[in-house]
The first five atom37 places (N, CA, C, CB, O) and aatype in JSON, in Angstrom:
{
  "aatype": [20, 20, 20, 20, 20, 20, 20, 20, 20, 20, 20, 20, 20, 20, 20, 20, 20, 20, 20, 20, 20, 20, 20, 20, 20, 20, 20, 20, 20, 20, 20, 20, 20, 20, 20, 20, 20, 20, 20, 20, 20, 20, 20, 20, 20, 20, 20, 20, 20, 20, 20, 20, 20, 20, 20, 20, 20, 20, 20, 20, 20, 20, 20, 20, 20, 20, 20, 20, 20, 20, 20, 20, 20, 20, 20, 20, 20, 20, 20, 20, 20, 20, 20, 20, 20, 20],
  "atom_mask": [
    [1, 1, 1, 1, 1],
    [1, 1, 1, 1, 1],
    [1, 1, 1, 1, 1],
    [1, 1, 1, 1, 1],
    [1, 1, 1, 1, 1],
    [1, 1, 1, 1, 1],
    [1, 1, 1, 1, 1],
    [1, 1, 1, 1, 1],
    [1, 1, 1, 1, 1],
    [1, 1, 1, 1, 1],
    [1, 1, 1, 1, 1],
    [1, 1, 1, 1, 1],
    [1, 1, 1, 1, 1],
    [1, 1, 1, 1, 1],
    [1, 1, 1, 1, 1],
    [1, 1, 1, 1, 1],
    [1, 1, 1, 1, 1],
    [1, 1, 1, 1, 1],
    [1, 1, 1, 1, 1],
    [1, 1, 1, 1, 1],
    [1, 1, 1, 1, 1],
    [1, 1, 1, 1, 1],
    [1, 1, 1, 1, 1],
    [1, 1, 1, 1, 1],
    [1, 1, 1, 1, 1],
    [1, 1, 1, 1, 1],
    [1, 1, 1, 1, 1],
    [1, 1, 1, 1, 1],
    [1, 1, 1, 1, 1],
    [1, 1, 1, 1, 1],
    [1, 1, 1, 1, 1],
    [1, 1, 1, 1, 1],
    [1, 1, 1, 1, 1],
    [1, 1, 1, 1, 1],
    [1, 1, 1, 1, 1],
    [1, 1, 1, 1, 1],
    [1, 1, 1, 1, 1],
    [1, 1, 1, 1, 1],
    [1, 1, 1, 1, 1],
    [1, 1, 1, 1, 1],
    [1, 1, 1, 1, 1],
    [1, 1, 1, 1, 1],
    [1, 1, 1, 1, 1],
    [1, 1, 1, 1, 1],
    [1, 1, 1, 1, 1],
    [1, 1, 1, 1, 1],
    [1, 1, 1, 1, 1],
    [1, 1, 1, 1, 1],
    [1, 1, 1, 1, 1],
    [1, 1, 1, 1, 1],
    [1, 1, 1, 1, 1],
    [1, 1, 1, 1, 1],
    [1, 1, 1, 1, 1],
    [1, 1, 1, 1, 1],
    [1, 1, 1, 1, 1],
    [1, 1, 1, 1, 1],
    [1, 1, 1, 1, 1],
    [1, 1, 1, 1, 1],
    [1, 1, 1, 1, 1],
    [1, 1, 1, 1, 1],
    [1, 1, 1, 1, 1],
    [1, 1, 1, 1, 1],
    [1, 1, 1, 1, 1],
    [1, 1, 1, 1, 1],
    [1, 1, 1, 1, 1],
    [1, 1, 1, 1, 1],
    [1, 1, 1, 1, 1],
    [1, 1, 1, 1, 1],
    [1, 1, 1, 1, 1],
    [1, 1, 1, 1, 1],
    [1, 1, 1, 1, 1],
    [1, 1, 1, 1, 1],
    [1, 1, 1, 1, 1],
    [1, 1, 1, 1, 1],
    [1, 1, 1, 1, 1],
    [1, 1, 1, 1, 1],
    [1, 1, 1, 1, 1],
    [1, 1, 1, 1, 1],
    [1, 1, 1, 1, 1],
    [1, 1, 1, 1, 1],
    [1, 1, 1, 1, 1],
    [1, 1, 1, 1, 1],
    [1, 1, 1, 1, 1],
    [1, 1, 1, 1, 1],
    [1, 1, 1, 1, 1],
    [1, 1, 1, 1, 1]
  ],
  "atom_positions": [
    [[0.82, -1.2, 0.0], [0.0, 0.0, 0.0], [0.86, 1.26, 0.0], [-0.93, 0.0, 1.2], [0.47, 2.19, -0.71]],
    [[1.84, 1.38, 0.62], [3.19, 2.67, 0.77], [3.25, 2.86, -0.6], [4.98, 2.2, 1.47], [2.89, 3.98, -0.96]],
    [[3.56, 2.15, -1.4], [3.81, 2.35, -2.91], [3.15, 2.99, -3.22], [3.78, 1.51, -3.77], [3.6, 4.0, -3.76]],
    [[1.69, 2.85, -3.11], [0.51, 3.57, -3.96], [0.32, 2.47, -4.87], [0.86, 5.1, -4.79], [0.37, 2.86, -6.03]],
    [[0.09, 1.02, -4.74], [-0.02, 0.46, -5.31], [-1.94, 0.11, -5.27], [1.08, -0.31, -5.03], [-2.63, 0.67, -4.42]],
    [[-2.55, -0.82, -6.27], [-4.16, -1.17, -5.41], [-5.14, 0.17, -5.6], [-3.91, -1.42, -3.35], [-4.68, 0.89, -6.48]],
    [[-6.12, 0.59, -5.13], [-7.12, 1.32, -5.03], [-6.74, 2.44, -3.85], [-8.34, 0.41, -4.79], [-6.44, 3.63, -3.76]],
    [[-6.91, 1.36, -3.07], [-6.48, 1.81, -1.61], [-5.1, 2.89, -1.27], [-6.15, 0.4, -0.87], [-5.07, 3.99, -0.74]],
    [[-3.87, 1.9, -1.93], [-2.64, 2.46, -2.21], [-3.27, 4.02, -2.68], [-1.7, 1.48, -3.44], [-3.43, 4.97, -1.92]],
    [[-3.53, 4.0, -3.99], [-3.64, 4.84, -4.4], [-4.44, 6.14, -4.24], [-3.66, 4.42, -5.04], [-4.2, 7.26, -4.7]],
    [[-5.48, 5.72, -3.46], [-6.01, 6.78, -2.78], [-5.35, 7.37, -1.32], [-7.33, 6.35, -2.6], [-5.6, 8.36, -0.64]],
    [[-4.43, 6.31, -1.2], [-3.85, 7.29, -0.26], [-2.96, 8.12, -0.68], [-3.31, 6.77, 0.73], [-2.63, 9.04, 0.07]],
    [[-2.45, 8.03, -1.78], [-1.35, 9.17, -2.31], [-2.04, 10.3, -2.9], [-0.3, 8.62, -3.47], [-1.67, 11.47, -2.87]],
    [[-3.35, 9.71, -3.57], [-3.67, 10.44, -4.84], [-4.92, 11.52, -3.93], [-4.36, 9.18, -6.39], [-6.06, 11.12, -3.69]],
    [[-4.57, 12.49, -3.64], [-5.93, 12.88, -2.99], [-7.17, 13.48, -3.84], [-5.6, 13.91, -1.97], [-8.15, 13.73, -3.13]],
    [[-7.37, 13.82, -5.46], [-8.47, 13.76, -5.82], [-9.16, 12.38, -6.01], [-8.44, 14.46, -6.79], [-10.39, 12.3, -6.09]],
    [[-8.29, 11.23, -6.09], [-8.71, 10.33, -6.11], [-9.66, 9.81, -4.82], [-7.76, 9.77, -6.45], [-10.71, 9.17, -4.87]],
    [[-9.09, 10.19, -3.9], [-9.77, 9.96, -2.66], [-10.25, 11.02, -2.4], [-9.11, 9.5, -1.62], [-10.37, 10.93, -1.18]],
    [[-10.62, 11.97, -2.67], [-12.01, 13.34, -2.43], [-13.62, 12.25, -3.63], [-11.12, 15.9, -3.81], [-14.82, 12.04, -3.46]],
    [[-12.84, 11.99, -4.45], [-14.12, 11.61, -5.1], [-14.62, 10.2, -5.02], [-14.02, 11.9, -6.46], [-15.67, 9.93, -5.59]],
    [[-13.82, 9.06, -4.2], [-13.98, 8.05, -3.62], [-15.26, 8.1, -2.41], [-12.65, 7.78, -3.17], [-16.26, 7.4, -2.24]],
    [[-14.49, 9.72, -1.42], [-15.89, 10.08, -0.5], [-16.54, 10.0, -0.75], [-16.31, 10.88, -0.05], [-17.35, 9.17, -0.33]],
    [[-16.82, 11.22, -2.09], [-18.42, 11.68, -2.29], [-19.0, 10.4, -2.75], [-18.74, 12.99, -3.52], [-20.12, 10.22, -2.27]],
    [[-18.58, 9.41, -3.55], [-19.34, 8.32, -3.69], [-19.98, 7.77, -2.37], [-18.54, 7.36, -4.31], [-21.14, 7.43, -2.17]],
    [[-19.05, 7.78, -1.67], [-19.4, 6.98, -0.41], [-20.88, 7.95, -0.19], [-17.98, 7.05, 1.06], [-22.0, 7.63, -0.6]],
    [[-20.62, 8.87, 0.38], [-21.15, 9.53, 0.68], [-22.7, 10.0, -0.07], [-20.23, 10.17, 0.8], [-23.74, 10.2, 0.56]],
    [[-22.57, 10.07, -1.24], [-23.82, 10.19, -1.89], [-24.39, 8.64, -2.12], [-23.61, 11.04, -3.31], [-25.58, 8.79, -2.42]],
    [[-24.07, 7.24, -2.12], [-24.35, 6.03, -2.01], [-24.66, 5.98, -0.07], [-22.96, 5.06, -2.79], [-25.03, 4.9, 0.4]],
    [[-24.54, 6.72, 0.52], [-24.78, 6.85, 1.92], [-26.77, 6.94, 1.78], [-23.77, 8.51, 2.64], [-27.7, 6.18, 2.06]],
    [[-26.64, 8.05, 1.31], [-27.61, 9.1, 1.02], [-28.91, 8.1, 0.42], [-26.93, 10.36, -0.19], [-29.92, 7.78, 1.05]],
    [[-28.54, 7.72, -0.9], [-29.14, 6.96, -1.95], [-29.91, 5.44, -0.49], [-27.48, 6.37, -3.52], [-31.1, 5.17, -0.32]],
    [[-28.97, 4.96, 0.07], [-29.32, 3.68, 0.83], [-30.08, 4.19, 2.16], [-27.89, 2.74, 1.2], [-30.96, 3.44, 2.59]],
    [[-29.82, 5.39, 2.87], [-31.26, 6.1, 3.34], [-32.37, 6.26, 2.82], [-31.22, 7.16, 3.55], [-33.42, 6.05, 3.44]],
    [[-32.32, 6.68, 1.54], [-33.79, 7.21, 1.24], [-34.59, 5.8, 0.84], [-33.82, 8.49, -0.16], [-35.8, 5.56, 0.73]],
    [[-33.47, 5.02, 0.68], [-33.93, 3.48, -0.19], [-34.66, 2.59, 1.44], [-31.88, 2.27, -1.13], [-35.68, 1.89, 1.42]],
    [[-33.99, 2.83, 2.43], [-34.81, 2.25, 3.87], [-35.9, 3.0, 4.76], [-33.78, 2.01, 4.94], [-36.45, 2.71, 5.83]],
    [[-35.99, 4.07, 3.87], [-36.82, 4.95, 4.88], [-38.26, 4.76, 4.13], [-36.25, 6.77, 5.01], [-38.27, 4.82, 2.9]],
    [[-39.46, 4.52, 4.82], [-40.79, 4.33, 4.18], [-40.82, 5.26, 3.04], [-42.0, 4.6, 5.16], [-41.13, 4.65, 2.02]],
    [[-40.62, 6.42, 2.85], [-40.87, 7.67, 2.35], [-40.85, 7.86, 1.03], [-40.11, 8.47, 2.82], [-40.15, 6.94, 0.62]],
    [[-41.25, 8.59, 0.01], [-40.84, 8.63, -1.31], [-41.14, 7.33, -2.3], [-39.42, 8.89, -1.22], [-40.92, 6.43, -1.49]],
    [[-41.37, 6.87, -3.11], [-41.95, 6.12, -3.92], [-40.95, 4.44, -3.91], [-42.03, 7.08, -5.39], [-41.48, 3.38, -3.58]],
    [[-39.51, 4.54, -4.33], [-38.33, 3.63, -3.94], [-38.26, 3.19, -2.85], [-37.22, 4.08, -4.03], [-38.1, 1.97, -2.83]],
    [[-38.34, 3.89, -1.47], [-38.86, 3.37, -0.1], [-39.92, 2.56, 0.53], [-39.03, 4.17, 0.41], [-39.93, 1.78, 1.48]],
    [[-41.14, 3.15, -0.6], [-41.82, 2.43, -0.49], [-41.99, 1.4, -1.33], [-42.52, 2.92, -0.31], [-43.17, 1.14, -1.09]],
    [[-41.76, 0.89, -1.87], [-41.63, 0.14, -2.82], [-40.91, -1.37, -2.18], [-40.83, 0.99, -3.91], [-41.33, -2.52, -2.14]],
    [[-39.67, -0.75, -1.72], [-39.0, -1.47, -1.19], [-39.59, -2.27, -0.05], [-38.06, -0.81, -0.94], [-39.61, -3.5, -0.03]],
    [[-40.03, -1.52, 0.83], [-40.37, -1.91, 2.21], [-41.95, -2.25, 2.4], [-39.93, -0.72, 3.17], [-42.34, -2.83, 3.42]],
    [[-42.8, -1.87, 1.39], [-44.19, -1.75, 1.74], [-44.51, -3.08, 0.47], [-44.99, 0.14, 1.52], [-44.71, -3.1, -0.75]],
    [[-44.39, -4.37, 1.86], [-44.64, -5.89, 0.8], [-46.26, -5.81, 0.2], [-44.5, -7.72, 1.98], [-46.88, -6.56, -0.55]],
    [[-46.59, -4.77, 0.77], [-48.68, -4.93, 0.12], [-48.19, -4.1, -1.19], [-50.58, -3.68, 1.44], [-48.15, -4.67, -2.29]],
    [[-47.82, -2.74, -1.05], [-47.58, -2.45, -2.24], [-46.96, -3.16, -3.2], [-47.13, -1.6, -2.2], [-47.37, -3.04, -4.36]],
    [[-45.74, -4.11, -2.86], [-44.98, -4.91, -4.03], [-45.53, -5.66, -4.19], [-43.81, -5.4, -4.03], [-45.0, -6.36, -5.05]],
    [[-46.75, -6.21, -3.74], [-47.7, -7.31, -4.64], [-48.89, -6.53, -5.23], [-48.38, -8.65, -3.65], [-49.63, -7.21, -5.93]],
    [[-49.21, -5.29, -5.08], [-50.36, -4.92, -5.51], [-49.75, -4.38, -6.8], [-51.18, -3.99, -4.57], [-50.59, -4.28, -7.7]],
    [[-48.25, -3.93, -7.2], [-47.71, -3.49, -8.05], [-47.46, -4.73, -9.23], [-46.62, -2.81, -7.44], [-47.5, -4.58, -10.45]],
    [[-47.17, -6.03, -8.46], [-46.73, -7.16, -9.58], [-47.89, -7.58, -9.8], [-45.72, -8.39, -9.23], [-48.11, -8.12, -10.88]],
    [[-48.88, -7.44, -8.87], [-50.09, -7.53, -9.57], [-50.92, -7.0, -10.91], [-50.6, -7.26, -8.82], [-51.55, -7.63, -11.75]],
    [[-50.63, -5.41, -10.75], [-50.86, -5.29, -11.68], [-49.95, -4.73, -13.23], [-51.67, -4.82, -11.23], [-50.34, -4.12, -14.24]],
    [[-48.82, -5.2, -12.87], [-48.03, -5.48, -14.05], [-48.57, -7.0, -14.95], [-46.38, -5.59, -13.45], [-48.5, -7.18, -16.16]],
    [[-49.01, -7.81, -14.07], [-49.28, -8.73, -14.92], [-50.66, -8.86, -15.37], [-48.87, -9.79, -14.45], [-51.0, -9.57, -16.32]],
    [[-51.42, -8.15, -14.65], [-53.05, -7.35, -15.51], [-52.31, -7.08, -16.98], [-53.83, -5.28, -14.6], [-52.55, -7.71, -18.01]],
    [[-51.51, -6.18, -16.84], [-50.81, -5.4, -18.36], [-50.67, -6.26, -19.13], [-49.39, -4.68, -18.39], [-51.26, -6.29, -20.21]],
    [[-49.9, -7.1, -18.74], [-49.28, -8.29, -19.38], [-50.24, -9.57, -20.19], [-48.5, -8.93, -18.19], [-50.03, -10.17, -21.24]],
    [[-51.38, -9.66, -19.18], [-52.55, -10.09, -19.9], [-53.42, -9.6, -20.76], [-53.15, -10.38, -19.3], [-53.99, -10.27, -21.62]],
    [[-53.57, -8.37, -20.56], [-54.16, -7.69, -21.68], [-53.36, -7.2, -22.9], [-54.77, -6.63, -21.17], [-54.05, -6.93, -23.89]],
    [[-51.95, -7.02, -23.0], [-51.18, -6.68, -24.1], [-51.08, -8.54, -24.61], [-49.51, -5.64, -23.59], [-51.23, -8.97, -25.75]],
    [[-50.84, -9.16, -23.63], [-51.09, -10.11, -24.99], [-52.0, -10.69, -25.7], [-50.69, -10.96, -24.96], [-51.92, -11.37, -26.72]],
    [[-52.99, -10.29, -24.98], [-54.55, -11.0, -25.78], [-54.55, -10.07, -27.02], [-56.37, -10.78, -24.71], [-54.31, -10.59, -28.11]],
    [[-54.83, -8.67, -26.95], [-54.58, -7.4, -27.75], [-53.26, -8.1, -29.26], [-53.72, -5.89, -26.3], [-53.43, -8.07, -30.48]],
    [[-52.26, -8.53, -28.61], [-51.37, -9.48, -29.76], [-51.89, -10.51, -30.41], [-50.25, -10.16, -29.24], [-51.78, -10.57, -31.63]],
    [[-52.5, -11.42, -29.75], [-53.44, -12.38, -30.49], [-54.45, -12.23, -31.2], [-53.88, -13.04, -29.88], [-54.66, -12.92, -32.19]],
    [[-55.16, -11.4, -30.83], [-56.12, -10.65, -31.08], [-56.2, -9.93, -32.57], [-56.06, -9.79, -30.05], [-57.22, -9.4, -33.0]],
    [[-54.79, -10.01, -33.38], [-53.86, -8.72, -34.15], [-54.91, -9.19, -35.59], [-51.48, -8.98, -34.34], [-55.28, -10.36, -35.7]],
    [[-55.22, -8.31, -36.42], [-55.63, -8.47, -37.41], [-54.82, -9.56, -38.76], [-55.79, -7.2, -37.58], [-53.64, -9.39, -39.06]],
    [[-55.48, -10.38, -39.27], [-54.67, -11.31, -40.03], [-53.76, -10.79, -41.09], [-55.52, -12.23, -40.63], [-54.16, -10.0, -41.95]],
    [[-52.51, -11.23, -41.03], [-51.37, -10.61, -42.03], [-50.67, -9.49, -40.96], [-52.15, -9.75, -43.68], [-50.08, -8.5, -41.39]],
    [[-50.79, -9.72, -39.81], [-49.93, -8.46, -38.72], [-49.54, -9.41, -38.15], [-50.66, -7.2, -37.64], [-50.36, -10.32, -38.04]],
    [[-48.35, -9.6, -37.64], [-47.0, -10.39, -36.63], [-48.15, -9.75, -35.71], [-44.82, -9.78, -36.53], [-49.08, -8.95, -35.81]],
    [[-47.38, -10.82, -34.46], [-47.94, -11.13, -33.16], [-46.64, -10.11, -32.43], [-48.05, -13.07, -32.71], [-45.93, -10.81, -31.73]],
    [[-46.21, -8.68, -32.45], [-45.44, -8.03, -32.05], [-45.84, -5.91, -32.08], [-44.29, -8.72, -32.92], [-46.27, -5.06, -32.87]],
    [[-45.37, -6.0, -30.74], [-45.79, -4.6, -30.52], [-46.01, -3.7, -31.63], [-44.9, -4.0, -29.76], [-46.91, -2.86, -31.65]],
    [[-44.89, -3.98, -32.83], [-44.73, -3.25, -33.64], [-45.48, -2.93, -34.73], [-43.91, -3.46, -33.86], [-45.17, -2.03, -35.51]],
    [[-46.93, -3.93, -34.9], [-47.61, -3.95, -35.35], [-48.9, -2.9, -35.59], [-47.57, -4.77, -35.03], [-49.77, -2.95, -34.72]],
    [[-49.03, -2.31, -36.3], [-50.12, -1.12, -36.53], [-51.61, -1.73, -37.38], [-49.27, 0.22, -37.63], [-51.67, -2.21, -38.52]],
    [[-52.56, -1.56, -36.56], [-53.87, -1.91, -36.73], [-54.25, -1.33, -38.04], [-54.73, -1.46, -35.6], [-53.36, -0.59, -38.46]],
    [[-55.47, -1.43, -38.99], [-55.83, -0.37, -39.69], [-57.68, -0.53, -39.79], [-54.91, -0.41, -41.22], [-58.34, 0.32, -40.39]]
  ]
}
């Protein structure tokens, strides 16, 4: 590590290297608060298990109805989003 060899090494010699090593820390500090705290949409998300099933719930509503809507596709149209009705 004396060398400045490694990450480590090197942030100990290199000091912008290690000013901007902090702020990572530091703003990844930040980011993993707001991510445990009920609050804000990601928080909740995370932590609120009724919401993460009422959410995969209805992702797969979507999912059932975009694919029936595909099957559904007028004859001579692929079975793909890209498909335009007429």
């Amino acid at each position: 590590m004396d060398a400045g060899e490694g990450l480590i090494g090197k942030a100990l010699r290199d000091e912008e290297l290690y000013e901007r090593m902090v702020d990572v820390s530091v703003r990844l500090q930040a980011v993993m608060t707001k991510l445990e705290a009920d609050t804000g949409p990601l928080g909740r998300l995370v932590n609120d298990e009724d919401l993460s099933r009422r959410l995969s719930s209805s992702v797969q509503g979507i999912e059932r109805v975009v694919f029936r809507g595909w099957r559904a596709a007028p004859a001579g149209c692929s079975s793909t989003p890209s498909c335009t009705r007429t």
